[in-house]
C-alpha positions in Angstrom: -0.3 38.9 269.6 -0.6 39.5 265.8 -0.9 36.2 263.6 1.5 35.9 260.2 0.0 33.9 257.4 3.1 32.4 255.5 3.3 30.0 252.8 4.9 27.0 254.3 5.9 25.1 251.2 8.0 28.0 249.8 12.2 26.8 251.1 12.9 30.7 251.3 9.7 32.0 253.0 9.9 28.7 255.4 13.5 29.5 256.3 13.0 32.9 256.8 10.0 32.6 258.8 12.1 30.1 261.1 14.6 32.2 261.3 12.3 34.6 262.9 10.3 32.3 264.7 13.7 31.2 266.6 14.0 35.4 267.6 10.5 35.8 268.7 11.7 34.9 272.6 8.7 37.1 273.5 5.8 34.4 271.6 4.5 37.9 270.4 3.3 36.2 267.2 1.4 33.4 266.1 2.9 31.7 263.1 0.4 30.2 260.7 1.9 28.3 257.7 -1.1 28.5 254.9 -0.3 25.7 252.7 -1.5 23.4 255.8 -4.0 25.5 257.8 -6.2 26.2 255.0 -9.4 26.9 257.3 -7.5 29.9 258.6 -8.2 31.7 255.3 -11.7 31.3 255.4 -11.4 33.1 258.7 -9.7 36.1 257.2 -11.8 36.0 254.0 -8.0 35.5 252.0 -7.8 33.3 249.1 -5.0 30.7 249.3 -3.4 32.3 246.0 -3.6 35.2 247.6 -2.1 34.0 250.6 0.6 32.5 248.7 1.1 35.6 246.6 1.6 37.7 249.6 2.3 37.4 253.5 -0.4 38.2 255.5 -0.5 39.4 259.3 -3.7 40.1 261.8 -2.6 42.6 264.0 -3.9 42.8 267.7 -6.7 45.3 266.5 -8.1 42.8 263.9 -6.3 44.8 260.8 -5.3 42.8 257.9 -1.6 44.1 256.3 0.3 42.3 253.6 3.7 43.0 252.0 6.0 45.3 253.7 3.3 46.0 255.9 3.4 43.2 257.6 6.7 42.9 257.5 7.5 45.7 259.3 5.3 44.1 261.7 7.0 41.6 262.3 10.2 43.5 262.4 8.9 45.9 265.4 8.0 42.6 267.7 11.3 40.6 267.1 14.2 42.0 269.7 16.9 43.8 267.2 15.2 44.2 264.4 13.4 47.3 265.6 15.9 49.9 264.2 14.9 48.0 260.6 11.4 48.5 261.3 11.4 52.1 262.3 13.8 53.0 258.8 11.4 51.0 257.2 8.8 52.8 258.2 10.1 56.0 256.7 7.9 57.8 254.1 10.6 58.1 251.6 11.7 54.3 252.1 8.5 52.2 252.7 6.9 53.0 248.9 10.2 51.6 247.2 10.2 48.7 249.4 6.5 47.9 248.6 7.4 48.3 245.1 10.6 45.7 245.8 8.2 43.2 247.9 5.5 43.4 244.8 7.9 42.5 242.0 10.1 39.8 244.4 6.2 38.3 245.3 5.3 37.9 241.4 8.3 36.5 240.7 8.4 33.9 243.6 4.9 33.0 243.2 4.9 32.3 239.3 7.9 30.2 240.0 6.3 27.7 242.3 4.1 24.8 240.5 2.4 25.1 244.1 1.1 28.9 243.9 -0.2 28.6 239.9 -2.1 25.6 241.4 -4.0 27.6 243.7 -4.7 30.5 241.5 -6.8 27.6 239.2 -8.3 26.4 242.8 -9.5 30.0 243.5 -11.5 29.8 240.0 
């Protein structure tokens, strides 16, 4: 089972996180909203505005993947989605969607009051 770290008190990361919660029939992954399991950080050595900047995901192995990364993770466990994960995963697809996931993640986290918050926290 791989463990997402997902910032709970984002509307579009919380709806889209339930969307996949209600697709994972399998319980293949263990959800964990950040913004109220703070201790779960410390565990993975992940500041929360780092957490919040970026979704996070343990794999079974113990690797730590953000971004695209972990999406695709994600994508390969929910039933459907594979086909997604698997394009991807292509080496002439996954750099420009990293490069989409970092710009949409700075954009969405200097837009929540929430995520500049934790950046002072982290000081």
């Amino acid at each position: 089972m791989i463990q997402v770290y997902y910032d709970g008190k984002c509307g579009l990361c919380a709806r889209e996180i339930n969307y996949y919660r209600q697709r994972d029939t399998q319980q293949l992954i263990d959800w964990v909203d950040v913004t109220s399991q703070l201790d779960c950080l410390q565990e993975c050595d992940i500041s929360l505005a780092t957490a919040l900047k970026h979704m996070h995901a343990r794999l079974e192995n113990g690797e730590l993947i953000r971004g695209v990364h972990a999406f695709i993770a994600i994508w390969h466990r929910i039933p459907g989605w594979q086909p997604l994960a698997k394009f991807a995963s292509l080496p002439l697809i996954k750099p420009g969607l990293a490069i989409c996931y970092e710009v949409f993640a700075w954009l969405r986290f200097r837009s929540y009051r929430h995520c500049r918050i934790s950046t002072q926290a982290d000081h």
